[in-house]
Backbone as a ProteinNet text record, in pm:
[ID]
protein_1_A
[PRIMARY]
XXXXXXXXXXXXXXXXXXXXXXXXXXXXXXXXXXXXXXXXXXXXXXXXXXXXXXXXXXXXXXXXXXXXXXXXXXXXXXXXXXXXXXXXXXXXXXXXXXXXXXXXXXXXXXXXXXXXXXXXXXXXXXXXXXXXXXXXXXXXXXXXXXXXXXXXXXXXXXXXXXXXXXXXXXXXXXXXXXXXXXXXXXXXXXXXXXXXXXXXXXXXXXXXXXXXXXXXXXXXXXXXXXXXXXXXXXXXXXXXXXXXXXXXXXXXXXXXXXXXXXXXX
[TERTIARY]
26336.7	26444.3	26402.4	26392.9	26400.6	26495.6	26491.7	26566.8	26567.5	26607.8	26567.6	26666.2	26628.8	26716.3	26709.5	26846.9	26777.1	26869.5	26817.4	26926.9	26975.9	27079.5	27148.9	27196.8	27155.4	27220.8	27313	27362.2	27523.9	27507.5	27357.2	27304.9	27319.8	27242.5	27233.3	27340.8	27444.3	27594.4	27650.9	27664.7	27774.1	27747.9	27543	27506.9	27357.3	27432.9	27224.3	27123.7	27186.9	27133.1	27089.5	27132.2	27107.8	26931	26879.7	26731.2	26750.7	26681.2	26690.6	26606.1	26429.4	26361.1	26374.3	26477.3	26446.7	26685.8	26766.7	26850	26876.2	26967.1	26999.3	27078	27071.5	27109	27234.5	27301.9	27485.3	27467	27438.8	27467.9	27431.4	27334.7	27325.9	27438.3	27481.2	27578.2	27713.4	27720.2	27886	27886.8	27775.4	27765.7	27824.7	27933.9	27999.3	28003.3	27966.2	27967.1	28076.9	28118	28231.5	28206.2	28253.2	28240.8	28228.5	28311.6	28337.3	28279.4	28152.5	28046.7	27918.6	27938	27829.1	27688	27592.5	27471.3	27380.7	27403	27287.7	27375.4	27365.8	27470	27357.2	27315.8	27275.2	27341.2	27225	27236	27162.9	27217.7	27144.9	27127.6	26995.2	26988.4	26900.2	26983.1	26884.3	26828.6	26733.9	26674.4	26628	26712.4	26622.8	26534.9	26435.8	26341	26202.8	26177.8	26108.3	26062.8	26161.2	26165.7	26059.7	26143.8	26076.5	25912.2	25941.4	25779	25663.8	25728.3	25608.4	25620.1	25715.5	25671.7	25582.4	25606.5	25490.4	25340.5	25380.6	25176.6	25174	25208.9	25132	25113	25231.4	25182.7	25099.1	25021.3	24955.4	24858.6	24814.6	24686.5	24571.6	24463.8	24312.1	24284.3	24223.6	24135.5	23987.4	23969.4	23870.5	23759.5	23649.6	23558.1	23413.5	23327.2	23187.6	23155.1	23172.2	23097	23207.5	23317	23337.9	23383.7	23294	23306.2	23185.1	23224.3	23121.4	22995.7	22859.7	22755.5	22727.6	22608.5	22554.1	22403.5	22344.6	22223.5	22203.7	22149.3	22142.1	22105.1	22194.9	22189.8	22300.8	22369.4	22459.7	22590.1	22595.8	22716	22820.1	22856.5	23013.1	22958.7	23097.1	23050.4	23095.9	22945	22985.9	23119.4	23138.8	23217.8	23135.5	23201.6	23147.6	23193.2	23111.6	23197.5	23101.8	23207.5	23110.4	23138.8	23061.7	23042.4	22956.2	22933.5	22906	22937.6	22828.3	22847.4	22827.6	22954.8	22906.6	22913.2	22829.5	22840.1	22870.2	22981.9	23037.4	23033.4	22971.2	22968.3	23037.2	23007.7	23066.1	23046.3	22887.2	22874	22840	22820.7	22784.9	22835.9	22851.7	22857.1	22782	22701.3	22635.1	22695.2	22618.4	22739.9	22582.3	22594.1	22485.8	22507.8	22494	22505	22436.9	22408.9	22302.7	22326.1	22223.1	22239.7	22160.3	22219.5	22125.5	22050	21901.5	21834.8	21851.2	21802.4	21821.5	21767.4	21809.2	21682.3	21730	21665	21620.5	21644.8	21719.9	21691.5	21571	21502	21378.4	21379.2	21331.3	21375.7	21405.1	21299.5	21312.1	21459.8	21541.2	21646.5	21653.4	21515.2	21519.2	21528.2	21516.1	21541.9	21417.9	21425.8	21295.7	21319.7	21298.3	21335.1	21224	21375.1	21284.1	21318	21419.4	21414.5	21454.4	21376.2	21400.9	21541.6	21598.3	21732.6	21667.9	21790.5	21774.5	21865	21871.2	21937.6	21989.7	22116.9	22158.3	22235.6	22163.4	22175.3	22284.4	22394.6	22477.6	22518.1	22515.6	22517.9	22643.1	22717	22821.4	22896.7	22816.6	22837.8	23016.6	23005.7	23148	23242.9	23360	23453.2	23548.1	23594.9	23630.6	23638.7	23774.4	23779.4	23784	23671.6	23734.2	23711.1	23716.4	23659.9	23580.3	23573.8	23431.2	23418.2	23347.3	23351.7	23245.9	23287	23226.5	23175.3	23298.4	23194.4	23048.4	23018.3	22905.5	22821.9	22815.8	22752.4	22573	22496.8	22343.3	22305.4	22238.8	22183.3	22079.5	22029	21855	21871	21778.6	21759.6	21668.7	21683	21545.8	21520.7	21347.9	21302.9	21266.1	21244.9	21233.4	21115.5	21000.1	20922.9	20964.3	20996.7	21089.7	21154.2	21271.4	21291	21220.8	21122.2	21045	20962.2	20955.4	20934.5	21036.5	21139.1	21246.4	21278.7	21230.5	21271.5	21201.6	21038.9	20916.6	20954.6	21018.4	20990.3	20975.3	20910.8	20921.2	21041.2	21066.6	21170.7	21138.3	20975	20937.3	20894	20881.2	20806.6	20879.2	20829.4	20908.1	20787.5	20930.9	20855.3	20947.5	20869.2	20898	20875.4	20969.7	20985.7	21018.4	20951.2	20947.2	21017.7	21079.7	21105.1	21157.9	21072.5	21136.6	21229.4	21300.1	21364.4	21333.6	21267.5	21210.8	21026.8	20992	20819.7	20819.3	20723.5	20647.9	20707.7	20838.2	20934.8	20864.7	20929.8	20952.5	20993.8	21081.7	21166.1	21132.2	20987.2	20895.3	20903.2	20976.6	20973.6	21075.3	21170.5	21322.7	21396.3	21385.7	21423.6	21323.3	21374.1	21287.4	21416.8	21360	21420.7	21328.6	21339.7	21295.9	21354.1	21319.6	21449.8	21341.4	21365	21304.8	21368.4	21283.3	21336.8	21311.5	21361.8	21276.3	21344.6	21274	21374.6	21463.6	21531	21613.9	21522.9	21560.3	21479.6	21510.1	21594.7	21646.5	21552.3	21533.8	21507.8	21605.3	21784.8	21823.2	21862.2	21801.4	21826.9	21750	21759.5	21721.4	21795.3	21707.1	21755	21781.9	21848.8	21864.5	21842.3	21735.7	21738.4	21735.1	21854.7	21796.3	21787.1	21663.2	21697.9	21645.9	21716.8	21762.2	21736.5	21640.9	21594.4	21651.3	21752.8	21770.9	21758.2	21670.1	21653.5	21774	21778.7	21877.5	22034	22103.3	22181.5	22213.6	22105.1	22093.6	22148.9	22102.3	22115.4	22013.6	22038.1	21968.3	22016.4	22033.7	22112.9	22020.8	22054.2	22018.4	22114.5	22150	22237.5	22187.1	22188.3	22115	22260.6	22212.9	22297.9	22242.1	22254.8	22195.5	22286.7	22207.2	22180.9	22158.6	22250.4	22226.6	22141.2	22080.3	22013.6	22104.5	22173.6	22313.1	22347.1	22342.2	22353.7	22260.1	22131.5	22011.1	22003.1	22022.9	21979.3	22090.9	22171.3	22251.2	22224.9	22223.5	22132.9	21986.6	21875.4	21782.8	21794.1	21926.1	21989.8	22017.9	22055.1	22129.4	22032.8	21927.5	21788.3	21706.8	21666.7	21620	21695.6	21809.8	21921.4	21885.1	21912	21925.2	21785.6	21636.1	21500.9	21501.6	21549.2	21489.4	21649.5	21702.5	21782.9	21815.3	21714.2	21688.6	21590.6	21459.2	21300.5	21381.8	21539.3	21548.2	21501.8	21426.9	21387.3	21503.2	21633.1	21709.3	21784.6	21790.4	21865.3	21735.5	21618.4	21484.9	21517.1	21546.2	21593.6	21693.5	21854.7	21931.6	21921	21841.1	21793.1	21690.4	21646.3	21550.2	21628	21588.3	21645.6	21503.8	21538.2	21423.8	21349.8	21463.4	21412.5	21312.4	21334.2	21236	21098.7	21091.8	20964.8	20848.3	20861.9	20714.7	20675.2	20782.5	20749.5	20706.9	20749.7	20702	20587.9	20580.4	20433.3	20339.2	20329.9	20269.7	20204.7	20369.5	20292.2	20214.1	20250.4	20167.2	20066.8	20002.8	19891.3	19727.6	19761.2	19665.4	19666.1	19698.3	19686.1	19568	19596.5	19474.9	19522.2	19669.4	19744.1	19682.2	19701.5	19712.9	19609.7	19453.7	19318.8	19312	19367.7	19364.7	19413.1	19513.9	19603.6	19496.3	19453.3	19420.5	19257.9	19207.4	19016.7	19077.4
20561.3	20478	20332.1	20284.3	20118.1	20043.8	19944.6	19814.7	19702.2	19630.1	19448.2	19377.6	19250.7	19163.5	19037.9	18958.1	18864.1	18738.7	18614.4	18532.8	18425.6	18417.3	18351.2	18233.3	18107.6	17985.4	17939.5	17811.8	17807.2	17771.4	17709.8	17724.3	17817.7	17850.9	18083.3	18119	18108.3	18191.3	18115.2	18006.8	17969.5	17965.2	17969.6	18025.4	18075.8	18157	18266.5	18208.5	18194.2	18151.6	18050.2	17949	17818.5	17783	17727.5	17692.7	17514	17506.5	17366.6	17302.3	17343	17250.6	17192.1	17294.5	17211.9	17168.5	17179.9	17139.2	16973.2	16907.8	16785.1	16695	16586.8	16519.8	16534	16537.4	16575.8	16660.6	16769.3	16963.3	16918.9	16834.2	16835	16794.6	16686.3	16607.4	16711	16793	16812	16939.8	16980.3	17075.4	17029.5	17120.1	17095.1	17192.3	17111.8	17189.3	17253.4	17389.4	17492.9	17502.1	17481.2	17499.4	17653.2	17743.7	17825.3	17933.6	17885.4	17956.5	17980.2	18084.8	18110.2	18069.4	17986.5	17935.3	18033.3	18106.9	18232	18392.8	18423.4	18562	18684.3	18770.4	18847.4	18966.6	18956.2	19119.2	19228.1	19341	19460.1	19566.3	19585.4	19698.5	19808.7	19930.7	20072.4	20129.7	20159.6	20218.3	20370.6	20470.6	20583.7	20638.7	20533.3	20584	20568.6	20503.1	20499.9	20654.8	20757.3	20891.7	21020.2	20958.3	21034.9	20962.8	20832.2	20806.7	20846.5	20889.3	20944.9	21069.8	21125.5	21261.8	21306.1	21205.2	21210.3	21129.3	21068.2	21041.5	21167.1	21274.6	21413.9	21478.4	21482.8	21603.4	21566.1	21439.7	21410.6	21335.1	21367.3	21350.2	21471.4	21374.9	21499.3	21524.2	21652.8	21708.8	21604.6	21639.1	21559.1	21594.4	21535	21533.6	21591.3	21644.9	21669.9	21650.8	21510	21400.6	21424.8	21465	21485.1	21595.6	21693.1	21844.9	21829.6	21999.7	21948.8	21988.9	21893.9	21936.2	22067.4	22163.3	22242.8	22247	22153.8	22130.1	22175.2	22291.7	22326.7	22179	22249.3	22162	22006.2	22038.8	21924.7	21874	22009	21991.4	22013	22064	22146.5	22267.3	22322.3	22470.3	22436.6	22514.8	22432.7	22514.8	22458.8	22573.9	22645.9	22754.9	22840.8	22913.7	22927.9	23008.1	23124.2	23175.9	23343.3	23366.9	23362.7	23352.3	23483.2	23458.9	23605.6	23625	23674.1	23671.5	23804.8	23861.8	24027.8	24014.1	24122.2	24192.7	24361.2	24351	24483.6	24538.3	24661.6	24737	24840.2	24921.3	25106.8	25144.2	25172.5	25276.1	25223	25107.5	25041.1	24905.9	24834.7	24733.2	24688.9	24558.3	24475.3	24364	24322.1	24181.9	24183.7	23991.3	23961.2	23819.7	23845.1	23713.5	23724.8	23560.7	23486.3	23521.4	23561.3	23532.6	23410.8	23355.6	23232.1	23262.6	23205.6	23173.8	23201.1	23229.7	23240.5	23095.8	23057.9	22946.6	22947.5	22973.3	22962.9	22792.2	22800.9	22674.5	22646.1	22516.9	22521	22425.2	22404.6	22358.2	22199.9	22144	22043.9	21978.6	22106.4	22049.1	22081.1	22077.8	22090.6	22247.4	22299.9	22406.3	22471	22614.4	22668.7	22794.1	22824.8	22928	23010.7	23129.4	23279	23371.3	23364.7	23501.6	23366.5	23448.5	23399.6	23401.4	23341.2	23421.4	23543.1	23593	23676.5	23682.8	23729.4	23772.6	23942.5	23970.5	24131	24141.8	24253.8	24280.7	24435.9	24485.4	24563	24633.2	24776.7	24830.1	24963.4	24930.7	25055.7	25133	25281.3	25315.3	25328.2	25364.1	25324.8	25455.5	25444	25585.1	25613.9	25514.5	25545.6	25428.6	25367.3	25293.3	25146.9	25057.5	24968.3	24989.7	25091.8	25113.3	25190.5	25072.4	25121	25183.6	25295.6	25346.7	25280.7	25179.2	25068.6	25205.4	25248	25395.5	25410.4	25443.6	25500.5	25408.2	25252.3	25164.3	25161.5	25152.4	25109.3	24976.6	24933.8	24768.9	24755.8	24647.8	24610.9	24463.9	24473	24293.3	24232.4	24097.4	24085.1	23917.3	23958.3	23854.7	23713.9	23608.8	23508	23514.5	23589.5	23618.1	23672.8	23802.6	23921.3	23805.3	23722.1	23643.6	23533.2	23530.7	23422.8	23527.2	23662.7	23719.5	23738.3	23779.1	23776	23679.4	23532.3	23365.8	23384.1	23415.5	23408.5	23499	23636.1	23751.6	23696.6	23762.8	23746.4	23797.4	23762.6	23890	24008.9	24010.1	24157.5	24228.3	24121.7	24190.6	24282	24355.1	24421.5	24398.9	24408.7	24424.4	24556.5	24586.7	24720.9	24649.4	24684.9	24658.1	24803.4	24798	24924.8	24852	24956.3	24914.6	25039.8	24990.8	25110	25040.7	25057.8	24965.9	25026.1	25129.4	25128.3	25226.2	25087.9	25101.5	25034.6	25118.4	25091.2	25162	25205.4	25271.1	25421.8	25489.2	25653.3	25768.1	25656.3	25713.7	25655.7	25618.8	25583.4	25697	25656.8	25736.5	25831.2	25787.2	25896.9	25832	25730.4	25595.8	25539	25565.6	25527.1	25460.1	25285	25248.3	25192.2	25214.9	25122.6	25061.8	24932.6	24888.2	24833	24850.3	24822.7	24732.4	24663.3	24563.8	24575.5	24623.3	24617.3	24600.8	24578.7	24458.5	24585.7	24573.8	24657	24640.6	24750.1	24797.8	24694.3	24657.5	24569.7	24388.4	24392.9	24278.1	24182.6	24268.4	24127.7	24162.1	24197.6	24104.9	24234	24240	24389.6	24513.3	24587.2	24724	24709.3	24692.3	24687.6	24829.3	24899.5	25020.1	25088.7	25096.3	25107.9	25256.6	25344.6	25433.2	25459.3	25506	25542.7	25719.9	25723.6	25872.2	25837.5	25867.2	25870.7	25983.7	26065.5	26204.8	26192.9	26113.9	26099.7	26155.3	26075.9	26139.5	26237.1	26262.2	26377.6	26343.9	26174.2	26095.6	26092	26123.3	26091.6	26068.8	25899.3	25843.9	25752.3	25725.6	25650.2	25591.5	25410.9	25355.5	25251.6	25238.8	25153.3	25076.1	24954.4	24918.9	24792.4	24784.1	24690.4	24529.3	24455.8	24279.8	24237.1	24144.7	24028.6	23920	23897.6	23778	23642.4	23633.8	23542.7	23542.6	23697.7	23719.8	23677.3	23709.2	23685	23528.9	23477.1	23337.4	23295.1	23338.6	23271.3	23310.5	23465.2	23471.5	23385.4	23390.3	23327	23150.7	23100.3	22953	22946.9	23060	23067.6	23096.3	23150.3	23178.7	23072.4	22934	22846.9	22770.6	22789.9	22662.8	22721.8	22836.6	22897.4	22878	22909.5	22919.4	22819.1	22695.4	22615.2	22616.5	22632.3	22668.9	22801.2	22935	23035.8	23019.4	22927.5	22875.3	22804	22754.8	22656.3	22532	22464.8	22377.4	22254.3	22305.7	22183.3	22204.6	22262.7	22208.4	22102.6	22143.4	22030.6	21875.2	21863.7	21763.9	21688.9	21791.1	21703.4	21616.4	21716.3	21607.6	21492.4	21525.3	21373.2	21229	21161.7	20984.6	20915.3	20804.6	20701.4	20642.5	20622.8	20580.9	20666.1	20788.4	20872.9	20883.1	20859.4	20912	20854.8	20698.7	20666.2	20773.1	20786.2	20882.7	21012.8	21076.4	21199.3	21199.5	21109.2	21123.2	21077.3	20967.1	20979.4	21115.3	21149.5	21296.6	21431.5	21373	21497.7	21438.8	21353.8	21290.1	21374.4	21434.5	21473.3	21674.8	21664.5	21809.2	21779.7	21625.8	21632.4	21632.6	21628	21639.6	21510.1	21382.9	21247.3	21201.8	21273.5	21228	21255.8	21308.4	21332.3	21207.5	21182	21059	20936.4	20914.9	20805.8	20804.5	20850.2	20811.3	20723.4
3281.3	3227.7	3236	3142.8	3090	3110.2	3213.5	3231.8	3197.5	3099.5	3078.4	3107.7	3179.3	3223	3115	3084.2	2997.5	3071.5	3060.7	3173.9	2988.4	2994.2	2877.9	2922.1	2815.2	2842.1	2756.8	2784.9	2674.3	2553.8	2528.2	2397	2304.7	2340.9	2271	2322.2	2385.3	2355.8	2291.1	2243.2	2115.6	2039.1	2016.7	1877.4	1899.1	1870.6	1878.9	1783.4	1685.8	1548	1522.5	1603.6	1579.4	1627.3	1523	1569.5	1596.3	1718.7	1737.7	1676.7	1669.3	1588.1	1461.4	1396.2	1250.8	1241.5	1384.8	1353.8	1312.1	1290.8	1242.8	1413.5	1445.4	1546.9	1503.1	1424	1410.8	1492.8	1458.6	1467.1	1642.1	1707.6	1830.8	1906.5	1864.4	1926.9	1884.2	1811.3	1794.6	1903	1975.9	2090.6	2237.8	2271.2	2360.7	2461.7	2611.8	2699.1	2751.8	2779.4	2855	2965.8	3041.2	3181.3	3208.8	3139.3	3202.9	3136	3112.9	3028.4	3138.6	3177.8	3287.6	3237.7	3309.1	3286.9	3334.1	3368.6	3455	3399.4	3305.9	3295.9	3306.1	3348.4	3329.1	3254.4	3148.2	3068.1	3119.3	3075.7	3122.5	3003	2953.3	2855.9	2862.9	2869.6	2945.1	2753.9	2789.1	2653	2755	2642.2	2671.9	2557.1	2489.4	2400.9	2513.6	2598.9	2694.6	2729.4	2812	2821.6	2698.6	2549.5	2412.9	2392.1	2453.9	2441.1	2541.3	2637.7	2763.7	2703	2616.4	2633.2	2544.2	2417.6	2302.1	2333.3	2442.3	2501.2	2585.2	2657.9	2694.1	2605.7	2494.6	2344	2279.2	2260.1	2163.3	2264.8	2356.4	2460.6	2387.6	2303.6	2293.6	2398.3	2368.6	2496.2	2501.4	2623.9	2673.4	2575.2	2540.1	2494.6	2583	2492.4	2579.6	2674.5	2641.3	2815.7	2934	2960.9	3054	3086.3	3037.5	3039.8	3186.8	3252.8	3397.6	3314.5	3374.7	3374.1	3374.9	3303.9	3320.7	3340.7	3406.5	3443.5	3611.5	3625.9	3760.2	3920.6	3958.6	4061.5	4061.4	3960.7	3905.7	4036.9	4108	4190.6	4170.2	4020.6	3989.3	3884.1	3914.7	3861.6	3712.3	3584.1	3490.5	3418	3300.2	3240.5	3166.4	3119	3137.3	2993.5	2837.1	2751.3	2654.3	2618.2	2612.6	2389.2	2426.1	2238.6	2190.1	2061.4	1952.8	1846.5	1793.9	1587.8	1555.7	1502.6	1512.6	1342.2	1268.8	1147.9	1131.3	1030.8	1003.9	892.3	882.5	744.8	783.8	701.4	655.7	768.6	793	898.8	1068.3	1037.4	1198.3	1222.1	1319.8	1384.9	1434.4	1398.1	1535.3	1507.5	1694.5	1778.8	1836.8	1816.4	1898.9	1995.1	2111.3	2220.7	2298.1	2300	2419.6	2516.5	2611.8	2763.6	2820.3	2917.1	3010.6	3012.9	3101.7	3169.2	3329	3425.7	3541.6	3643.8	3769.5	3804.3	3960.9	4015.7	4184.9	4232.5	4349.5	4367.5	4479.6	4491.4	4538.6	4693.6	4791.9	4958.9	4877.9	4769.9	4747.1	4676.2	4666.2	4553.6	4428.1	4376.4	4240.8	4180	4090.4	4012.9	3958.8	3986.9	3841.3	3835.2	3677.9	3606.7	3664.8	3642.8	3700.3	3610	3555.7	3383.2	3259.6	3188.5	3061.6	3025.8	2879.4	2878.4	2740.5	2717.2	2569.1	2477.4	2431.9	2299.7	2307	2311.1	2335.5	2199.4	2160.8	2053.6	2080.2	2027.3	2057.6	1919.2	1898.3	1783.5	1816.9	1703.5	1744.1	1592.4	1597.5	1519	1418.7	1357.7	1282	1328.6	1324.8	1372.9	1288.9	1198.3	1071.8	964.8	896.7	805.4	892.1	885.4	959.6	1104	1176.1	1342.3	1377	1487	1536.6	1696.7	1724.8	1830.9	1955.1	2006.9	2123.7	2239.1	2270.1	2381.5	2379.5	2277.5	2197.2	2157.9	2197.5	2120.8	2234.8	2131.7	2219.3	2187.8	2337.6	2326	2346.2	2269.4	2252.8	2308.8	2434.3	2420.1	2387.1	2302	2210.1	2324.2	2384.4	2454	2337.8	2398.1	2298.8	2206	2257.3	2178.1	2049.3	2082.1	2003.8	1887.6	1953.8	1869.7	1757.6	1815.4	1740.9	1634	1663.8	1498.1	1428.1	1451	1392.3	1298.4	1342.1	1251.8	1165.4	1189.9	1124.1	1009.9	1024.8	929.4	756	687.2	569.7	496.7	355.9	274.5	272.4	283.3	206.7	348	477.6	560.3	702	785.1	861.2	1003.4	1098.9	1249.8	1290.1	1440.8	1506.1	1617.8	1742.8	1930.5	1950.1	2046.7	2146.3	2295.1	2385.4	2544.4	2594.9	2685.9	2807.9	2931.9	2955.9	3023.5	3240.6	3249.1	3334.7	3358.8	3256.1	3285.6	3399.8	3474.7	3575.3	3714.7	3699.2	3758.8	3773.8	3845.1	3838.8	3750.1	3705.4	3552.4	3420.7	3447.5	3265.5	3173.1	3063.7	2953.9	2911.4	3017.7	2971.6	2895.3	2918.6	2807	2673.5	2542.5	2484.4	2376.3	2349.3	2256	2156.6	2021.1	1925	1817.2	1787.8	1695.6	1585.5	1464.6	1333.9	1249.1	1189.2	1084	973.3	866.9	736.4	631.4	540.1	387.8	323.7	290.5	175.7	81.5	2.8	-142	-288.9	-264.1	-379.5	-312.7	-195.9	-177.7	-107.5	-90	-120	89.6	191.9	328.2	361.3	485.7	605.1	640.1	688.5	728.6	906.2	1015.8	1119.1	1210.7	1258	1284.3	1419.9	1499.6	1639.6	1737.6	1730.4	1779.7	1942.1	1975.8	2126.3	2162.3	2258.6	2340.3	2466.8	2538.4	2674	2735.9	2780.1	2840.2	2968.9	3032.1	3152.1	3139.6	3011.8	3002.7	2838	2788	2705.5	2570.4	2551.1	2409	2299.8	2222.8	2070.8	1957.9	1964.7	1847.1	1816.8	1689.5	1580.2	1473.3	1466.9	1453.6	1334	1273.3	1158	1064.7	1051.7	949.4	862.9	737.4	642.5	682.3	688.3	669.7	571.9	484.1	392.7	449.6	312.6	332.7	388.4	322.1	425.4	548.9	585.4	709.2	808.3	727.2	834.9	829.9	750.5	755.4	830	890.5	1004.5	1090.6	1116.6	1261.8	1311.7	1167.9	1220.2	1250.3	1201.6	1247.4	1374.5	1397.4	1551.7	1661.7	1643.2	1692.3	1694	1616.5	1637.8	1756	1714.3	1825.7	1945.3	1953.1	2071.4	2189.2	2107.6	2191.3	2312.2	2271.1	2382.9	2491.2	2471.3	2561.4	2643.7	2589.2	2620.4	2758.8	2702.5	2770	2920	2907.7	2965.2	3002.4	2843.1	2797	2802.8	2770.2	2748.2	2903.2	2992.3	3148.5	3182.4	3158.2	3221	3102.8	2960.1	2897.1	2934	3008.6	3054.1	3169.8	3215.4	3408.7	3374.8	3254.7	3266.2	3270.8	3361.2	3366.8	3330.4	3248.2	3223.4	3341.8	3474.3	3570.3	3611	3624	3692.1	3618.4	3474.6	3402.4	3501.8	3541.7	3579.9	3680.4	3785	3932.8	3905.5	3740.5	3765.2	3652.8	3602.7	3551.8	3650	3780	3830.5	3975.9	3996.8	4064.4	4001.1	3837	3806.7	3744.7	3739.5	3744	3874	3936.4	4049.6	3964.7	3838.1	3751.9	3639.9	3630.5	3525.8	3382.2	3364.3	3258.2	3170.4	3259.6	3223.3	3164.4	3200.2	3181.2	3051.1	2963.4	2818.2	2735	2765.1	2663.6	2787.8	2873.3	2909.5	2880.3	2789.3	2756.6	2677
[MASK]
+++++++++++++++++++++++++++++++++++++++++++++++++++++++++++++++++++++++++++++++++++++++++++++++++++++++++++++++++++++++++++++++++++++++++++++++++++++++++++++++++++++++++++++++++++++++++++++++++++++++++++++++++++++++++++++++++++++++++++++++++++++++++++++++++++++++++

C-alpha cells in the first residue's frame, strides 16, 4: 500500500491554477491572506495500483537466461542442471529414438577432472504394435561410439556401413549377445534403410527391427551428430574451464612434453 504526503500552502489552496511566473502584479496584490487557512495541512493519498503493479513485475519476470544457469563444467561446485532430450522417428513398422549420453570424468588429488568414458549416442528401436503404437517392451538398443558416429556424418547417399558389438567381449558370456546394425540407402535413393538385428542366446531373442530414413531425416540426425562430437570427446567441459589468465601457466607446464618445440623453430 502507497502513501503520499503533500504539505499545502495558502497559495495553492485558493488557487491551484494560478501560475505565478507568468501572473500580473494586480493578480499578486489582490491575494489575501486567511488566517484560518492552515499553512502546513497534510494530505493523505493511498493508491492501491501499487499492489496490481508488484503483481504484474512477478507475472511478467523472464526466466533467467543461460549465464546464470549452474555451470556444467566438472568441478564447478553446483550440481548442474540437468536435461534429458531426444529425436525419435516413426513409421509403419518401427520406431527409433535417439539420445545423447555424457561423458564420464574422475576427479583427480589435484582438483582437476579427466575423462574416463566417452559419451554415446543410444540408439533405441521399437517395433510397431499397431496403428500408430508402438510396443517399447520389446524395443532393442545400439550404442553408437563417436567413432561409429563419425561414419554415420561421413556416409554417402549411395553408400552403406555395418557395426557389430558384443556387449560382453572379453567376458565369460562372449557371443550370446550378438548385435548388428546396418545402414544402407533405399532403392529409390531418396534416405536409408536403419537395420538392427539382435541374437541374445541368454534370454532366447531373435529379432530384427528395421525401419526406413528420409533424407530429411538423416540430415538432421547427421546435424545433431556434428553438435553433439565435441561434447561427447568432452572437448567442450575442457573449453568452458579455459581462463585467459591461465593460458600462459598451462602452456608453460606443458612445455617439458615437447608440444611447444614445434610452433617455436
Amino acid at each position: 500500500m502507497l502513501r503520499l504526503q503533500f504539505l499545502s500552502s495558502p497559495l495553492t489552496t485558493q488557487n491551484p491554477k494560478l501560475n505565478l511566473n507568468r501572473s500580473s502584479p494586480t493578480k499578486r496584490s489582490a491575494l489575501k491572506f486567511n488566517p484560518n487557512i492552515s499553512t502546513n495541512k497534510k494530505l493523505s493519498v493511498k493508491c492501491r495500483h501499487s499492489e496490481h503493479f508488484e503483481q504484474q513485475r512477478f507475472a511478467t519476470t523472464s526466466p533467467p537466461n543461460n549465464s546464470s544457469l549452474p555451470s556444467q563444467t566438472p568441478g564447478a561446485g553446483t550440481f548442474p542442471t540437468r536435461y534429458f532430450v531426444g529425436h525419435s522417428i516413426y513409421k509403419g513398422k518401427a520406431a527409433l529414438t535417439v539420445e545423447p549420453r555424457a561423458p564420464e570424468f574422475t576427479a583427480l588429488d589435484s582438483g582437476a577432472f579427466k575423462i574416463t568414458k566417452e559419451g554415446f549416442v543410444l540408439l533405441q528401436f521399437a517395433p510397431a504394435a499397431g496403428v500408430r503404437q508402438y510396443d517399447w517392451s520389446r524395443k532393442q538398443v545400439f550404442s553408437l561410439s563417436v567413432t561409429e558416429i563419425g561414419s554415420l556424418v561421413c556416409l554417402g547417399a549411395k553408400e552403406s556401413c555395418e557395426f557389430f558389438h558384443d556387449p560382453f567381449k572379453g567376458k565369460s558370456e562372449e557371443g550370446k549377445v550378438r548385435k548388428v546394425l546396418k545402414v544402407e540407402p533405399l532403392p529409390d535413393g531418396s534416405g536409408h534403410f536403419f537395420n538392427l538385428s539382435v541374437q541374445n542366446k541368454l534370454v532366447n531373442v531373435d529379432e530384427s527391427i528395421y525401419i526406413p530414413v528420409t533424407r530429411a531425416e538423416y540430415t538432421v540426425l547427421v546435424s545433431a551428430f556434428n553438435f553433439l562430437l565435441p561434447h561427447l570427446l568432452g572437448w567442450q567441459a575442457f573449453a568452458n574451464s579455459i581462463k585467459p589468465e591461465e593460458t600462459t601457466r598451462v602452456n608453460n607446464a606443458n612445455s617439458r612434453y615437447g608440444g611447444d618445440f614445434e610452433w617455436s623453430r
